[in-house]
C-alpha positions as CSV (number, residue, x, y, z in Angstrom):
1,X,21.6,80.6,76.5
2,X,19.5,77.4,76.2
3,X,20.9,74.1,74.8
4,X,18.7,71.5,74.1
5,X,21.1,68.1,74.0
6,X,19.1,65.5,71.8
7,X,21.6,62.7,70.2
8,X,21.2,59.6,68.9
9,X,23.9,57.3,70.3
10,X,27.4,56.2,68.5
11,X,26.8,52.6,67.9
12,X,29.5,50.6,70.5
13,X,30.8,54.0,71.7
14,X,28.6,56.2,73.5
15,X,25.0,56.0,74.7
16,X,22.4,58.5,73.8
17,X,23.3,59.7,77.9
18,X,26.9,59.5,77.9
19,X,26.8,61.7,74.9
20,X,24.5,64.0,76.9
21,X,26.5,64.1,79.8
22,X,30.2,64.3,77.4
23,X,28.5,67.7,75.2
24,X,27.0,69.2,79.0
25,X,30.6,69.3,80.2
26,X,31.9,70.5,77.1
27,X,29.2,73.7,76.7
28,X,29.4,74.4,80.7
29,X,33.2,75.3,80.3
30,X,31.9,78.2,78.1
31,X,28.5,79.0,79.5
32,X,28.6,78.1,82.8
33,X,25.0,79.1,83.7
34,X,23.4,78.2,80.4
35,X,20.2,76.4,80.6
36,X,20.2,72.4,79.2
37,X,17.7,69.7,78.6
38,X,18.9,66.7,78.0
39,X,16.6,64.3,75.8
40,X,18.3,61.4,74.4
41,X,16.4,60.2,71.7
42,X,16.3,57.0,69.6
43,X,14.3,56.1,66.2
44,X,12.8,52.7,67.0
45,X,15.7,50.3,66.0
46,X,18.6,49.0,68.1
47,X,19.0,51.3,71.3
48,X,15.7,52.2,71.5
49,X,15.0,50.1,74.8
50,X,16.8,52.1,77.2
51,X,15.7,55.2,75.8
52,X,12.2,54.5,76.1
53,X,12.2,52.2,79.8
54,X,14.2,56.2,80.9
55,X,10.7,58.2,79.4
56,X,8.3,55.6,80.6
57,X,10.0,55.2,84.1
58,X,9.0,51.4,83.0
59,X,10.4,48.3,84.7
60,X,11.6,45.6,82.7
61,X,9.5,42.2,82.7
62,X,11.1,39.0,81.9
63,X,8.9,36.3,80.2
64,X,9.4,33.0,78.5
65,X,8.4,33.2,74.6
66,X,9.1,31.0,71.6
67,X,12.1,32.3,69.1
68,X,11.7,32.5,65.7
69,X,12.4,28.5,65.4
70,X,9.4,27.8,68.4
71,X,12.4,27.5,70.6
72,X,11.9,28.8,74.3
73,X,14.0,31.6,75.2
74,X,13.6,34.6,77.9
75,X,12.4,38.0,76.2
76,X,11.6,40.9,77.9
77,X,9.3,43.8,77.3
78,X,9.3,47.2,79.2
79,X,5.9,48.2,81.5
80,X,5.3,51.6,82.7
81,X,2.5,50.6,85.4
82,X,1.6,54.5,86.0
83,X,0.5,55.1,82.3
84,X,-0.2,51.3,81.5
85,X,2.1,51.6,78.9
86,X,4.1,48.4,77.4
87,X,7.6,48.8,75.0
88,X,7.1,45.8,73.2
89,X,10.7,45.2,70.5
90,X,9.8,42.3,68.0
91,X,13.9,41.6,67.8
92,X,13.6,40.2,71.6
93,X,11.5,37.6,70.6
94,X,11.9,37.5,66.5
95,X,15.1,38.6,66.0
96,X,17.9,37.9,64.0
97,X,19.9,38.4,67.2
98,X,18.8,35.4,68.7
99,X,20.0,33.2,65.7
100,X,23.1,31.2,64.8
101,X,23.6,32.4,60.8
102,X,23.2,28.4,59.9
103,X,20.0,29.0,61.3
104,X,18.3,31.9,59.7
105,X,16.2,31.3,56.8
106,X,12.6,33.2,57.0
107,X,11.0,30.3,55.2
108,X,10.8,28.5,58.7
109,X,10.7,31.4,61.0
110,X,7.8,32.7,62.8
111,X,6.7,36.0,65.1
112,X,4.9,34.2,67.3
113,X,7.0,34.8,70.0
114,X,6.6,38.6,69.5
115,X,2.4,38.3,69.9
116,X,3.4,35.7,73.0
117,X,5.2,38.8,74.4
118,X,2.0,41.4,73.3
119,X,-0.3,39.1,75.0
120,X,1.8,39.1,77.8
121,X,1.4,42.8,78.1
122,X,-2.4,42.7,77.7
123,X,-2.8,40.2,80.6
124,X,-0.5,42.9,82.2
125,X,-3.4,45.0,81.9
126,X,-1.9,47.8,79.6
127,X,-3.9,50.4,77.4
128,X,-1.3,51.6,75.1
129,X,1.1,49.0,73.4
130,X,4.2,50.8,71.3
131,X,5.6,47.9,69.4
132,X,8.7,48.2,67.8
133,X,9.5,46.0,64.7
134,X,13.0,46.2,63.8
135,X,15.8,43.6,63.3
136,X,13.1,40.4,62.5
137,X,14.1,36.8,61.2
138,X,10.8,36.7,59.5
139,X,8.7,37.1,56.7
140,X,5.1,35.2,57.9
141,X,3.3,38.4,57.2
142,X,3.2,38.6,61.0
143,X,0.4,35.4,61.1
144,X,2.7,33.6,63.6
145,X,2.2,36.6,65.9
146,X,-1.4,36.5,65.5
147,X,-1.6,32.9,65.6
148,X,0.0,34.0,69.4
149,X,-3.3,35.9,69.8
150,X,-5.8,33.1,69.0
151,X,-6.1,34.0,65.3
152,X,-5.9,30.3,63.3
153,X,-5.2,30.2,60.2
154,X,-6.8,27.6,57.7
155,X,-5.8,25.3,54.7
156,X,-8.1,23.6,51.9
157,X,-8.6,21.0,54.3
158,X,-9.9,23.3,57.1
159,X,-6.7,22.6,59.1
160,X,-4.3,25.0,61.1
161,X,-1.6,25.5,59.1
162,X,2.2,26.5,60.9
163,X,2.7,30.3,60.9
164,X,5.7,30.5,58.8
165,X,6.6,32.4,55.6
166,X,6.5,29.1,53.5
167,X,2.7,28.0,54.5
168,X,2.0,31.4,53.0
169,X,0.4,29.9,49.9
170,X,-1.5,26.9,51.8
171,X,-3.7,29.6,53.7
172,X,-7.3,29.7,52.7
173,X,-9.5,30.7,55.9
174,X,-8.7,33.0,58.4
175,X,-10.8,32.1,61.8
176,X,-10.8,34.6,64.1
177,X,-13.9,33.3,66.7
178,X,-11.1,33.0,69.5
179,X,-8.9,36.1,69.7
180,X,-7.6,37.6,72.8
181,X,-10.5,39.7,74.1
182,X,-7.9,42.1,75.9
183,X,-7.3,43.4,72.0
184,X,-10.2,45.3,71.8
185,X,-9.3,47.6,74.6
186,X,-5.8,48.3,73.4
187,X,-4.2,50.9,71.8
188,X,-1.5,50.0,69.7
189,X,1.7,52.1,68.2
190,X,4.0,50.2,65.9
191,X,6.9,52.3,64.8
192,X,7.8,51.8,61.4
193,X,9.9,53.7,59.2
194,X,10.1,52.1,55.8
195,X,7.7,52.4,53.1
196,X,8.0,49.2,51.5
197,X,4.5,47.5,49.9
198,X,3.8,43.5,51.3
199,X,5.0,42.0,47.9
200,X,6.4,43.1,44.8
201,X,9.8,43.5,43.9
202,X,10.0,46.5,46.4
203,X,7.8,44.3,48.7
204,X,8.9,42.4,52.3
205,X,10.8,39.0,50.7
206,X,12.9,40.8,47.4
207,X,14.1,43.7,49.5
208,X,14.7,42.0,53.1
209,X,14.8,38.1,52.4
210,X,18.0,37.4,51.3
211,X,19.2,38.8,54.5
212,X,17.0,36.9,56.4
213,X,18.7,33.4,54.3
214,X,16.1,32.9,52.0
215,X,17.6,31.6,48.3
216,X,16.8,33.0,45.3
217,X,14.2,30.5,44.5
218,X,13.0,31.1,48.2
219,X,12.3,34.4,47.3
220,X,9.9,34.0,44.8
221,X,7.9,31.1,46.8
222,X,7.7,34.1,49.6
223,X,6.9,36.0,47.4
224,X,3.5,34.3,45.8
225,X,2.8,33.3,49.7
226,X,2.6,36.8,50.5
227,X,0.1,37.8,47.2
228,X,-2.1,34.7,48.2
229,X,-1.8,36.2,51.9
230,X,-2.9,39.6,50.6
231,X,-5.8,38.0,49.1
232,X,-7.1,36.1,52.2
233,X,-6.7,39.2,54.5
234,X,-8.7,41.0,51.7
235,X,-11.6,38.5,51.8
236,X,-11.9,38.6,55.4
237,X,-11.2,42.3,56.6
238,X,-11.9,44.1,53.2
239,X,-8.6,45.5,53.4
240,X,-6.1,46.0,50.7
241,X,-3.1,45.5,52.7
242,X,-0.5,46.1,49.6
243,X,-2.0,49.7,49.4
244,X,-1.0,50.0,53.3
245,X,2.4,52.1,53.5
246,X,4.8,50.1,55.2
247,X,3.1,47.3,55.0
248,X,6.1,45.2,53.9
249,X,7.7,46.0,57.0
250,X,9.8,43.4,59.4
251,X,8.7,40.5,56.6
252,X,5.0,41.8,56.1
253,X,4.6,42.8,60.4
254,X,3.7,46.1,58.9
255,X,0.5,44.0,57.2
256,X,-0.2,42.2,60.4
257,X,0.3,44.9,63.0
258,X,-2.1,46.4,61.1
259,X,-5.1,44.4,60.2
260,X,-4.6,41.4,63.6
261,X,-4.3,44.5,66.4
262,X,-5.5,47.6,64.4
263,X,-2.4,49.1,64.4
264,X,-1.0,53.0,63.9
265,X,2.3,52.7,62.0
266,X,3.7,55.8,62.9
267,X,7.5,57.0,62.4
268,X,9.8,55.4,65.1
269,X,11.5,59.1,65.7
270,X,8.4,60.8,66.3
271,X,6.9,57.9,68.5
272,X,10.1,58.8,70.4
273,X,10.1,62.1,70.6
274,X,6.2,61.8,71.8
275,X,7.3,59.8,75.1
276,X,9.9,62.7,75.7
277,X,7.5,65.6,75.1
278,X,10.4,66.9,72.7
279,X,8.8,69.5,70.8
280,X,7.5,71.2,74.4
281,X,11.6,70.6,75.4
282,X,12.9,72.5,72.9
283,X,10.6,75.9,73.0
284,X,13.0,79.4,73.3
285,X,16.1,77.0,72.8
286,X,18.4,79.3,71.2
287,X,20.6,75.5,69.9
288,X,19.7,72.1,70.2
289,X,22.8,69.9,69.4
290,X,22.2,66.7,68.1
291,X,24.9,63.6,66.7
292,X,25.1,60.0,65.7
293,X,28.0,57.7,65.0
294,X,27.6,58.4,60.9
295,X,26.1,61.2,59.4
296,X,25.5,60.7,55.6
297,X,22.8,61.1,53.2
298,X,20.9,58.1,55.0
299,X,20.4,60.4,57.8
300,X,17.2,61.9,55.7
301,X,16.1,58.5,55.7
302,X,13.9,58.4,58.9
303,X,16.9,58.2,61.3
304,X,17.0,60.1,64.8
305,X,18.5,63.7,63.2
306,X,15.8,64.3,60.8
307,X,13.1,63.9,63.2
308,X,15.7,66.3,65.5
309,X,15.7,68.6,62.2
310,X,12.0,68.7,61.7
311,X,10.9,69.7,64.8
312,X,13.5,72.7,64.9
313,X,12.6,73.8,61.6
314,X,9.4,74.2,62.7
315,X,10.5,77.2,65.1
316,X,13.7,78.0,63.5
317,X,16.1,76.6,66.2
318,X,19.3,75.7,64.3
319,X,20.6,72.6,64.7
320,X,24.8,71.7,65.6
321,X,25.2,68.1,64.3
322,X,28.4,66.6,66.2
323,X,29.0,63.3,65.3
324,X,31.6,60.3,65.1
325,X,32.2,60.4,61.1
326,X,30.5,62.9,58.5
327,X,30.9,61.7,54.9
328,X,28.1,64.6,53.8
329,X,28.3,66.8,50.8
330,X,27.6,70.9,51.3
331,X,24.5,70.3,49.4
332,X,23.6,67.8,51.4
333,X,23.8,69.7,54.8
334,X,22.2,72.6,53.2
335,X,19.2,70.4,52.3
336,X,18.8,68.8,55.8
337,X,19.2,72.4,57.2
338,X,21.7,71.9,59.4
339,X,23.7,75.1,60.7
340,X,27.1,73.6,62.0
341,X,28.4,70.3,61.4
342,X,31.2,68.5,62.9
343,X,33.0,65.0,63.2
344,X,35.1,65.0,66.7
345,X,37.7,62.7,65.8
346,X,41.0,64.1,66.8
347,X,44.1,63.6,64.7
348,X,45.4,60.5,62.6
349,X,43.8,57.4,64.8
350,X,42.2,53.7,63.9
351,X,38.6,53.2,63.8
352,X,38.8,51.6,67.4
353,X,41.4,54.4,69.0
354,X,38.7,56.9,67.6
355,X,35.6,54.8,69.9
356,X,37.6,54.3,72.4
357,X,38.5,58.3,72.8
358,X,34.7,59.4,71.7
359,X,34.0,60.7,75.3
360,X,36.6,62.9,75.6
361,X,36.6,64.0,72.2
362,X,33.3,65.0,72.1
363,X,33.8,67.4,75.1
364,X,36.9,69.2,73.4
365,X,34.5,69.1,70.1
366,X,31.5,70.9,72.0
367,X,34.4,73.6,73.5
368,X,35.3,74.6,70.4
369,X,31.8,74.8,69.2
370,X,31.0,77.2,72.3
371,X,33.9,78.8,71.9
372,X,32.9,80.2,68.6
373,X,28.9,80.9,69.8
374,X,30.3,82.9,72.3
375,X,32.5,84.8,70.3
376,X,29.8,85.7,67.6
């Protein structure tokens, strides 16, 4: 028999590995000389580092970049010096993370930091940049990390404005006569897995503002600054960013990432499963078995198991699911075409009892899955 092992981690409970190692021991009680792979995967959001330095055999480099309030803080960024390949996660720089909650409003926030720690990268002397834009403060459009880059960005008056969301509006003139040179020769991946437009009430500041402390009346000035934005980048690239798919991304990163460094917004799942030659992994595997803390209906939703699901259906490899929780109907699992699906809590136990025992029940879990493949 050949196992593939590719998990998603249970979020404060297990690692993508320890979950690896946990369903190993539990399937080698059964088939002792089974074949697994282990390929811990992740979809681009928190996690995602460690995953990623383990595919890249990438050291970590730390740098010092501005946070979202043009505070310095160390960042770091991953670089894999054999393929000249960077891991570049906007949250190290941008993030929420690195603010108090009296601090966060996305008016006054900027991504500079983020194209501090791209630049970085570039004077590193890599060819491929993966960026990964999850968990921002902002919503400049992603201007401030340009304005990292040498882009400026111009007022009426023919001045450089701040990058924040609320200069939005004041922009007039993009000047672009002293941008990072190393740019050019740079090939840049930016995962991205919503859909959302730049503005709009589906757009970057009605959908993710709020959570990033903008006011109601916020909203709508972030808004308008991302329409007039829209228009700008339209004059000077002849691009239509609010026909870009995921444009609205991180605060409007999606919008930047793609006109400032040409970038490919591609999937975060399948950017992962690229590094770890996944669909070459999983070739005459008679199971891969795959899990996450919560499997629900968001699970469709670009998250680690559907990438999992679409590469097996593919070669019709079914798919074991063995996760923390399951609140899934049958019609759901049916529709994800999952064949066996299982939560591996053990008896009557708190939400913490139940993290605290994941190893172990995970390994008694994957037993009893075994048990019944071998008795089939």
């Amino acid at each position: 028999m050949k196992f593939v092992i590719a998990p998603d981690k249970y979020k404060d409970s297990l690692t993508g590995f320890q979950f690896c190692e946990a369903v190993e021991e539990g399937l080698k009680k059964v088939f002792s000389n089974a074949e697994i792979i282990k390929k811990p995967l992740a979809d681009g959001g928190d996690g995602t580092i460690p995953i990623v330095k383990h595919y890249l055999d990438a050291e970590e480099v730390k740098v010092e970049v501005n946070n979202p309030l043009f505070r310095l803080v160390e960042a770091s960024y991953l670089y894999a010096k054999k393929s000249q390949t960077a891991y570049v996660e906007m949250a190290e720089a941008s993030g929420l993370k690195l603010l108090e909650t009296e601090d966060r409003n996305c008016m006054y926030t900027s991504s500079f930091g983020t194209g501090e720690l791209i630049a970085q990268a570039i004077a590193k002397g890599v060819k491929t940049i993966i960026l990964g834009i999850g968990g921002s403060a902002t919503n400049d459009g992603g201007i401030g990390m340009a304005a990292a880059l040498g882009y400026r960005f111009l007022d009426v008056n023919n001045e450089e404005i701040k990058p924040i969301g609320a200069n939005l509006s004041a922009i007039c003139k993009i000047d672009d006569t002293k941008v990072n040179n190393g740019l050019e020769s740079v090939n840049i991946k930016v995962a991205c897995d919503v859909t959302n437009p730049l503005y709009g009430k589906t757009g970057a500041a009605y959908v993710y503002g709020k959570q990033k402390g903008a006011t109601e009346s916020e909203l709508k000035i972030l808004d308008a600054g991302l329409q007039n934005y829209a228009k700008v980048v339209q004059k000077h690239f002849k691009c239509n960013v609010q026909d870009v798919k995921g444009a609205g991304a991180a605060g409007g990163m999606g919008a930047g990432t793609y006109v400032f460094l040409k970038g490919k917004l591609v999937s975060g799942i399948k950017l992962i499963k690229e590094l770890a030659s996944f669909d070459e992994a999983i070739q005459n595997a008679d199971w891969i078995i795959t899990g996450e803390g919560q499997l629900d209906s968001q699970t469709l939703s670009g998250k680690t198991i559907n990438g999992v699901l679409k590469s097996a259906q593919k070669i019709n490899i079914p798919v074991a699911a063995l996760c923390g929780s399951v609140d899934l109907s049958l019609e759901d699992q049916s529709k994800m075409g999952l064949s066996y699906v299982s939560a591996i809590t053990q008896g009557v136990s708190t939400l913490q009892e139940a993290m605290e025992n994941s190893y172990g029940n995970l390994i008694k879990t994957t037993y009893n899955f075994a048990k019944i493949l071998k008795e089939c």
